[in-house]
C-alpha positions as CSV (number, residue, x, y, z in Angstrom):
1,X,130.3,131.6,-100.5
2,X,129.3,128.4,-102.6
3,X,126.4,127.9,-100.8
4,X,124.9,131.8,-101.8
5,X,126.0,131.3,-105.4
6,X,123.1,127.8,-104.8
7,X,121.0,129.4,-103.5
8,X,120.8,132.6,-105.5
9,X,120.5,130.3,-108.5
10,X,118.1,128.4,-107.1
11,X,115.8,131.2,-106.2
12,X,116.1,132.8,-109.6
13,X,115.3,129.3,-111.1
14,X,112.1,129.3,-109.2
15,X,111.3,133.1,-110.3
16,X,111.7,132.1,-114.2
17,X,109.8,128.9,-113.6
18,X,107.1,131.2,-111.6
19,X,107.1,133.7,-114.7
20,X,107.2,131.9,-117.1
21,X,103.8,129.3,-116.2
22,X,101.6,132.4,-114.6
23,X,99.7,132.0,-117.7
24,X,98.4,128.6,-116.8
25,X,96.9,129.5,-113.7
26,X,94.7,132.6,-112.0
27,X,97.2,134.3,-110.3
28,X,96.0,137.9,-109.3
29,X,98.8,140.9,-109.6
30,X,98.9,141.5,-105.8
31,X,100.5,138.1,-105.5
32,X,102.9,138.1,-108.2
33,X,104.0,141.2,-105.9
34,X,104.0,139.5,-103.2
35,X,105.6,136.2,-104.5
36,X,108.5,138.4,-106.1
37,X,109.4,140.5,-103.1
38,X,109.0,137.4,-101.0
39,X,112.2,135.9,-103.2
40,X,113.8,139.3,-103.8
41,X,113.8,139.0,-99.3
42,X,115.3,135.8,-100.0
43,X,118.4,137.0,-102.2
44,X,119.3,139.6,-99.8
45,X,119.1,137.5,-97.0
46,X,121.2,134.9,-98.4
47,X,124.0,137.7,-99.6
48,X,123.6,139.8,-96.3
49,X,123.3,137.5,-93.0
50,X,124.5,140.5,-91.3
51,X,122.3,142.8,-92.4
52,X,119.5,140.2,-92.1
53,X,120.5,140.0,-88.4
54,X,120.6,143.9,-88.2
55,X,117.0,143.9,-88.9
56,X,116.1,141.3,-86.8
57,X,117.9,143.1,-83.6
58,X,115.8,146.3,-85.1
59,X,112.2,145.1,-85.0
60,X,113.1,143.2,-81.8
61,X,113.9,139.6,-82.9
62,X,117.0,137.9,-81.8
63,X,118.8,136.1,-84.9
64,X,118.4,137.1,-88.4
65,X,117.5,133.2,-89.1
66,X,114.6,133.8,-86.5
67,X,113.4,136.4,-88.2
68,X,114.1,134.7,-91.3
69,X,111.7,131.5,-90.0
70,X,109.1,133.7,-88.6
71,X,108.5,135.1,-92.3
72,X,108.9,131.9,-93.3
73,X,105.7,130.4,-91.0
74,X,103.5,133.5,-91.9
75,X,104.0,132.8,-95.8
76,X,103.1,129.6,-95.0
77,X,99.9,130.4,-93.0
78,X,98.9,133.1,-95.9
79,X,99.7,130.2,-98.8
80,X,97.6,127.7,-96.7
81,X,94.6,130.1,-96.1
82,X,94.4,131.4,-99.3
83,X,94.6,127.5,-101.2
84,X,91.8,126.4,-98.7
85,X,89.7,129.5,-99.7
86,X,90.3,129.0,-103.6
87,X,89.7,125.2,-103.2
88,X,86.0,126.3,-101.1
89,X,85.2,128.7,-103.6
90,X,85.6,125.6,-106.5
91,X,83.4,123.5,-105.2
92,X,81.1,125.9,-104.5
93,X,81.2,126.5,-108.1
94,X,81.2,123.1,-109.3
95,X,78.1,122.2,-107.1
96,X,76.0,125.2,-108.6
97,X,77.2,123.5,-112.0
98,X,76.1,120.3,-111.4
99,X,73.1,121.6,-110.3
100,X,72.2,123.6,-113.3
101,X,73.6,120.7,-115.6
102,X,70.8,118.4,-113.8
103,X,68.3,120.6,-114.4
104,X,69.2,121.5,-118.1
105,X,69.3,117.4,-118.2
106,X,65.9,116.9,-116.9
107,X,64.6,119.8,-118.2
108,X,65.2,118.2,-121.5
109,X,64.3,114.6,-120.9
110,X,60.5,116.1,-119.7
111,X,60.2,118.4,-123.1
């Protein structure tokens, strides 16, 4: 029971921290969904193992911590994919800017 009441808080801790700096970074609605549901997975897995379990025996998993850990890796896989996209699209951007910066530059020093 103590460790639920941990972990509950500590979920909720992370979904006020999450709310509360969204405004600091681009974070698009669809993963705000996403991130929110993820944790509101999390709370009811921590409350009902049993149920969790249930689940799992339902979509043909073993354990409800199996199916727990296999959520777990595809989060994972999404987060990694998506931060290597975002990061690609930056420099991307940042080369076309020092591009255009070089130009306005020498573009000035010639006139």
């Amino acid at each position: 029971m103590t460790i639920q009441v941990i972990l509950v808080v500590a979920v909720t801790a992370l979904l006020v921290f999450f709310l509360r700096h969204h405004g600091t970074t681009y974070v698009t609605a669809a993963v705000r969904i996403g991130f929110i549901m993820f944790l509101a997975f999390g709370v009811f897995a921590v409350l009902r193992p049993d149920t969790l379990t249930l689940l799992a025996a339902a979509v043909g998993v073993g354990r409800g911590s199996d199916l727990l850990l296999y959520g777990l890796v595809t989060a994972f896989a999404f987060f990694s994919l998506n931060t290597y996209l975002r990061f690609k699209e930056l420099r991307v951007r940042f080369s076309r800017l020092a591009r255009a910066v070089a130009l306005d530059e020498e573009r000035d020093r010639t006139s």
